[in-house]
DOMARDREN-366799 format. One line per field, with one value per residue (C-alpha): residue number from 1; residue in three letters; x, y, z. Coordinates in steps of 0.2 Angstrom, whole numbers, plus 5000, padded with zeros to 4 digits. Example, Ala and Ser with C-alpha at 12.3 -4.5 7.8 and 13.67 -1.06 7.14 Angstrom:
2
i (1|2) $
aa (ala|ser) $
c1 (5062|5068) $
c2 (4978|4995) $
c3 (5039|5036) $
***
This chain:
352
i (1|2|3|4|5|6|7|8|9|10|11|12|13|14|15|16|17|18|19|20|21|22|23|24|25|26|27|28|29|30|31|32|33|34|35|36|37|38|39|40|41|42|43|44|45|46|47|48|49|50|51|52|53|54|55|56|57|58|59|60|61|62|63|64|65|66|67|68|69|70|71|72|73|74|75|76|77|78|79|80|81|82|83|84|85|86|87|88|89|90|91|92|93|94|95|96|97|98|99|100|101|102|103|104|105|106|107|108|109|110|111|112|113|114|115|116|117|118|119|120|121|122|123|124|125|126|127|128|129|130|131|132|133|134|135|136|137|138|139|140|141|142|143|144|145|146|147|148|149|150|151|152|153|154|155|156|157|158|159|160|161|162|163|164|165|166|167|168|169|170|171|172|173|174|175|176|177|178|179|180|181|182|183|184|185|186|187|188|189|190|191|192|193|194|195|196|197|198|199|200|201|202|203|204|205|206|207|208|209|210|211|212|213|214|215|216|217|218|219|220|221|222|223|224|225|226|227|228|229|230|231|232|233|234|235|236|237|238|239|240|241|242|243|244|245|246|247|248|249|250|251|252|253|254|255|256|257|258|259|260|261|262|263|264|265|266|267|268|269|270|271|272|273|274|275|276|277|278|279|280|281|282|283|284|285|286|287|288|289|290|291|292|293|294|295|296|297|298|299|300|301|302|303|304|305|306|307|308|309|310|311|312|313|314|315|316|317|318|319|320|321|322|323|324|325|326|327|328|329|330|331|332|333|334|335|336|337|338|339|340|341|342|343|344|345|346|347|348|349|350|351|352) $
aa (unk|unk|unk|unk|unk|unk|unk|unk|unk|unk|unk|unk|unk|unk|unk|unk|unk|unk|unk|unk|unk|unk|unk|unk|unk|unk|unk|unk|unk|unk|unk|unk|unk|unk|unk|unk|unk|unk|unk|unk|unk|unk|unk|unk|unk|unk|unk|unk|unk|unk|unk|unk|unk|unk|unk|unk|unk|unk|unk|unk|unk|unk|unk|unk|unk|unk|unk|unk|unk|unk|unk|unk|unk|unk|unk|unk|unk|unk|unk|unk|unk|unk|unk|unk|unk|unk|unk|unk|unk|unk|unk|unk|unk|unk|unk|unk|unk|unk|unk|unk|unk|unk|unk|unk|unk|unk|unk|unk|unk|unk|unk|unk|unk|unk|unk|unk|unk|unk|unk|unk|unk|unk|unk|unk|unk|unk|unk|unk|unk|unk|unk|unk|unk|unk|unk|unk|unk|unk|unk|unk|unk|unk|unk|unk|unk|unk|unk|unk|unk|unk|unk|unk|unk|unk|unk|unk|unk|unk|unk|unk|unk|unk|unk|unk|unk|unk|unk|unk|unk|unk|unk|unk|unk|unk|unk|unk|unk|unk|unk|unk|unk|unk|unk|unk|unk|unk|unk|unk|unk|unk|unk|unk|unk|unk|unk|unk|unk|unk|unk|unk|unk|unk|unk|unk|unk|unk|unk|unk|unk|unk|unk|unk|unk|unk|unk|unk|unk|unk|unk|unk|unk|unk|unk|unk|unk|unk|unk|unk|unk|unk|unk|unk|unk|unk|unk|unk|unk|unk|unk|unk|unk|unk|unk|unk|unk|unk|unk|unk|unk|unk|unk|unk|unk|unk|unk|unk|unk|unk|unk|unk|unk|unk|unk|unk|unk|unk|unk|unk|unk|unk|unk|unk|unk|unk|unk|unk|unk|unk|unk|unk|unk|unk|unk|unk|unk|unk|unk|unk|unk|unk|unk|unk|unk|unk|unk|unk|unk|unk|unk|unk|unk|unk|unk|unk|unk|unk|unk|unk|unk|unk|unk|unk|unk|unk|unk|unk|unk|unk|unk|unk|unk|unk|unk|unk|unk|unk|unk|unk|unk|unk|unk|unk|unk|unk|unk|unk|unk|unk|unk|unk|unk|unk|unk|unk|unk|unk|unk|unk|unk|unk|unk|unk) $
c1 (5439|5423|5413|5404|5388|5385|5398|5396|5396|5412|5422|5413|5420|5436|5434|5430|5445|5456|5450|5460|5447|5456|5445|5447|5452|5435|5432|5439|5429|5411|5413|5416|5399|5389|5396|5389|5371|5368|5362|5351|5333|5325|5335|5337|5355|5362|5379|5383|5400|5408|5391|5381|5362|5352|5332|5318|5303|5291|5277|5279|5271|5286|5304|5319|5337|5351|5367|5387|5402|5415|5430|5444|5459|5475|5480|5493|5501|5483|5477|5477|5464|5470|5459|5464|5450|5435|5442|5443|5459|5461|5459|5441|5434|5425|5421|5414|5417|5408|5393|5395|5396|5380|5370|5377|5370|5354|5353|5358|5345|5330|5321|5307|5308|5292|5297|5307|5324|5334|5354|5368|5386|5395|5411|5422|5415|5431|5435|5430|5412|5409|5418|5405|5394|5379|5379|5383|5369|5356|5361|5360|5347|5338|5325|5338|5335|5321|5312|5303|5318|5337|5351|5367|5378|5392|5402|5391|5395|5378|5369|5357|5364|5350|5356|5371|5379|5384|5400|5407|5426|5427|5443|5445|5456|5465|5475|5490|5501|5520|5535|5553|5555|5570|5557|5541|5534|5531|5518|5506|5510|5493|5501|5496|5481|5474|5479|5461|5451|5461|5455|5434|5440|5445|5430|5416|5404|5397|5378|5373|5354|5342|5335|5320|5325|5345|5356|5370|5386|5391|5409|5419|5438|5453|5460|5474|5483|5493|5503|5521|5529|5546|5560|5563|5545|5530|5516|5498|5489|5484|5471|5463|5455|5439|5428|5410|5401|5383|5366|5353|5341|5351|5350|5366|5364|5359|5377|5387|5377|5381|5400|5400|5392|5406|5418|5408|5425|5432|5429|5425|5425|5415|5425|5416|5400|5389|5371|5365|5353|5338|5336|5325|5319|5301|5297|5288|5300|5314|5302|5300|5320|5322|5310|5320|5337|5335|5346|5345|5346|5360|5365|5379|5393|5400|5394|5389|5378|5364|5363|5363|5346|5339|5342|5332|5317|5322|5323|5339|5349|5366|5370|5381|5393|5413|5417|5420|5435|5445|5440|5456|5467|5482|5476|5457|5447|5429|5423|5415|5399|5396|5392|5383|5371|5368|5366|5351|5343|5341|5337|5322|5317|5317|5310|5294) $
c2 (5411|5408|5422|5420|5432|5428|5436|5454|5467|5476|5459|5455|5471|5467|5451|5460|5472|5457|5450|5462|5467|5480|5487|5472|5461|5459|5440|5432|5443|5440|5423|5423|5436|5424|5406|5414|5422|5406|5394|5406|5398|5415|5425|5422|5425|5429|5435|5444|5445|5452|5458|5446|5451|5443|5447|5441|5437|5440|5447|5465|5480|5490|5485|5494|5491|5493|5492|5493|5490|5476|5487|5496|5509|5503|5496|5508|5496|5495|5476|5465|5477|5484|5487|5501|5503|5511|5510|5500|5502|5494|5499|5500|5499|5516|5515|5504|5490|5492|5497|5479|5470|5479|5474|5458|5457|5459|5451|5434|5441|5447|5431|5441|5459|5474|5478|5463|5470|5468|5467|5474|5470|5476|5481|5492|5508|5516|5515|5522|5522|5509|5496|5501|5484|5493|5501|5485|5477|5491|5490|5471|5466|5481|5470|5466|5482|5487|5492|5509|5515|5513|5517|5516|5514|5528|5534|5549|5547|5538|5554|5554|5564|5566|5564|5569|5583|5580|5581|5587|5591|5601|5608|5627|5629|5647|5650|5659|5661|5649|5659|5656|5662|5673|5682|5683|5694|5687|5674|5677|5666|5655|5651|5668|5670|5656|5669|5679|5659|5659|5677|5670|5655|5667|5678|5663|5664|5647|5646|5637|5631|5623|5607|5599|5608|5600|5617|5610|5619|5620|5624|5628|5624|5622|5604|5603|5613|5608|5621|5623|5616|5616|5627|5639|5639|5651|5640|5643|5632|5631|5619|5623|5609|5612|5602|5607|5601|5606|5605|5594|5606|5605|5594|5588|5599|5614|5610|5610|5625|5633|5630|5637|5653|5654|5653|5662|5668|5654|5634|5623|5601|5591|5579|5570|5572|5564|5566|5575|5566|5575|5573|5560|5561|5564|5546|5536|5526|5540|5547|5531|5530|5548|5544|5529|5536|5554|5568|5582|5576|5585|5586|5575|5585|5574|5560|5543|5530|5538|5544|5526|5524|5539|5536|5522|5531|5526|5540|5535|5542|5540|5530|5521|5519|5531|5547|5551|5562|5546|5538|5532|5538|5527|5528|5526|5518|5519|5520|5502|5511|5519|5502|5495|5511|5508|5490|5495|5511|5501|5485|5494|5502|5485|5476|5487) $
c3 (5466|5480|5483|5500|5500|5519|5525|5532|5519|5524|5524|5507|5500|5505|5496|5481|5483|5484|5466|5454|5439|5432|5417|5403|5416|5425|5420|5436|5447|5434|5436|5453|5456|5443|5453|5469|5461|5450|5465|5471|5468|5469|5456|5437|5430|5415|5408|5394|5390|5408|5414|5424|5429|5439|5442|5453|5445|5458|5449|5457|5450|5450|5445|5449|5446|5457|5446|5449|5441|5441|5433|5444|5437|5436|5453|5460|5475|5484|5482|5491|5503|5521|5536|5548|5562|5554|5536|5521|5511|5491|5475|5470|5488|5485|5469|5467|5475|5492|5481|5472|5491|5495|5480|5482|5498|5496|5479|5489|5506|5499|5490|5493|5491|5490|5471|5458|5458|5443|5450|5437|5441|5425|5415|5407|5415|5418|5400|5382|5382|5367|5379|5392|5399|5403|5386|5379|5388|5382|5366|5364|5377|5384|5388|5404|5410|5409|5422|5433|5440|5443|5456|5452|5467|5463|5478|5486|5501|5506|5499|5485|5470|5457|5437|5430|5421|5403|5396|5378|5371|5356|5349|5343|5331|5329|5310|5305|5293|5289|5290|5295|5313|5306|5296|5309|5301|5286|5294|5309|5323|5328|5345|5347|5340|5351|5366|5361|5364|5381|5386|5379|5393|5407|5406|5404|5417|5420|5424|5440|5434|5447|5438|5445|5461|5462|5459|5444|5442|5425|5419|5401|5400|5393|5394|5380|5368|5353|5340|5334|5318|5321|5331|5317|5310|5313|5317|5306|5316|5336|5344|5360|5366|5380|5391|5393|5407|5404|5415|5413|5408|5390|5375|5369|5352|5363|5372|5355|5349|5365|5362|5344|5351|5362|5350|5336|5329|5327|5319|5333|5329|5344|5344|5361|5369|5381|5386|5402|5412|5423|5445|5441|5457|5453|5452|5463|5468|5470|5481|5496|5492|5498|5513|5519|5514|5522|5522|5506|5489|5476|5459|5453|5444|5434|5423|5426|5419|5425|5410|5401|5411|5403|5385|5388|5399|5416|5427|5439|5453|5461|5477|5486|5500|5498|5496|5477|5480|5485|5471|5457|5470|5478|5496|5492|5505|5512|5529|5535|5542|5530|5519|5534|5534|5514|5514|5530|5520|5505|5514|5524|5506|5496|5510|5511) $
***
């Protein structure tokens, strides 16, 4: 499979769309990006498993990275990719393929860029996060990354969206008493005493914190609940699982201990947690980016790998080409100028 990096961004993204790299499944379409980087006298590439990063050398004061990934969901019926007018059918082409075509694009144009620009093309993001690439790659060789600064070129709808909000489950688990069902009262049904952690769930009031001057929405839910023996028994045991998505502006352990508060009553497990990570807009770099991108800067609410960038003291934000709310669905597509206008702003900002 040829990758041809001079074509026009929009038709390179279709390209892309048409190479299925279903997380797991990503080789075809690394080898591919790497065959097409590797000529490229002004670039160094290197390929770590399904990751392939390629860097300038140029002796730049300041580095920055501009990273996407290789990996789609499961195609639903939407590859090869369509065009109807304006828009860009396929699985992928919002996130984040169109992202990909851009930072392919001007990892193959600029030989000669303001700042050295490290490019990240990587795996496995839509997966469990110990598959991750980037995780992988900042394990194993975090002297790949390093670097002042990062974009990550997430769906936002060509708006920048400053860190990320971090995410934890946890499971609350209400007791109770067996009894045959004949006999009710003999036991105390847990599928009903799980009703009073439903009611703490109703009447949360989430907090909406300004971070670094981006206003994050936070947000406590049920996402699962599991009880019930058998038709004829009384259940002593419900589970309630909940989803935290927290600010910024807490740590991880202030997130759990936040949860446990919440549910004083009861014992809670974390059973899955991820890290916040801060606007990170205060950096040199994110400054010029804002001036050459424009618009008004917000909070991402959700989690990306953003937050990979922090744990490793990179201040990062979010930015790419595609509206997020299309993103994993059957009839995602993004719109052709809006890759144009990405490919330009970041162009005009690597170019100095």
């Amino acid at each position: 499979m040829i990758l041809d990096l001079s074509l026009d961004v929009a038709a390179l993204t279709a390209r892309l769309v048409d190479i299925p790299s279903v997380s797991g499944q990503e080789g075809p379409l690394a080898d591919a990006v790497e065959a097409a980087l590797a000529p490229l006298a002004h670039l160094r590439v290197e390929r770590d498993g399904d990751a392939v990063v390629a860097r300038t050398e140029l002796g730049r004061p300041e580095r920055v990275v501009l990273a996407g990934h290789l990996d789609t969901v499961p195609v639903a019926g939407n590859v090869p990719s369509r065009a109807d007018g304006a828009l860009l059918y396929g699985c992928g082409s919002c996130d984040m393929k169109s992202g990909v075509a851009v930072g392919l694009r001007l990892a193959a144009t600029l030989a000669a860029p303001s700042r050295d620009v490290t490019y990240v093309f990587y795996d496995c993001e839509e997966v469990e996060a110990e598959r991750n690439g980037l995780g992988r790659l900042g394990r194993h060789r975090p002297d790949l990354l390093a670097a002042d600064f990062a974009i990550l070129m997430e769906p936002t709808a060509g708006v920048i969206e400053g860190g990320c909000q971090g995410t934890l489950r946890a499971e609350v688990s209400a007791a109770g008493r067996r009894a045959h069902s004949a006999r009710a009262w003999r036991g105390r049904n847990a599928i009903h005493e799980a009703g009073a952690i439903l009611e703490v769930l109703r009447g949360y009031t989430p907090r909406e914190p300004d971070v670094d001057g981006l206003t994050y929405h936070e947000g406590l839910n049920a996402v699962g609940i599991r009880g019930g023996v058998a038709g004829n028994v009384i259940p002593d045991e419900c589970v309630v699982t909940v989803n935290f998505r927290f600010a910024p502006d807490r740590s991880l352990e202030q997130a759990a201990d936040h949860v446990r508060e919440v549910f004083g009553g009861w014992p809670v497990a974390i059973t899955d947690a991820a890290p916040a990570a801060r606007p990170g807009l205060g950096a040199p770099a994110a400054a010029s980016l804002l001036a050459a991108v424009g618009g008004q800067p917000r909070a991402k609410l959700g989690w990306t790998d953003v937050a990979r960038f922090a744990g490793l003291g990179m201040p990062a934000v979010n930015y790419g080409p595609g509206d997020p709310e299309l993103a994993h669905t059957p009839h995602e597509h993004v719109e052709t100028a809006q890759i144009h206008e990405c490919e330009q702003r970041l162009r005009t900002w690597l170019g100095g």
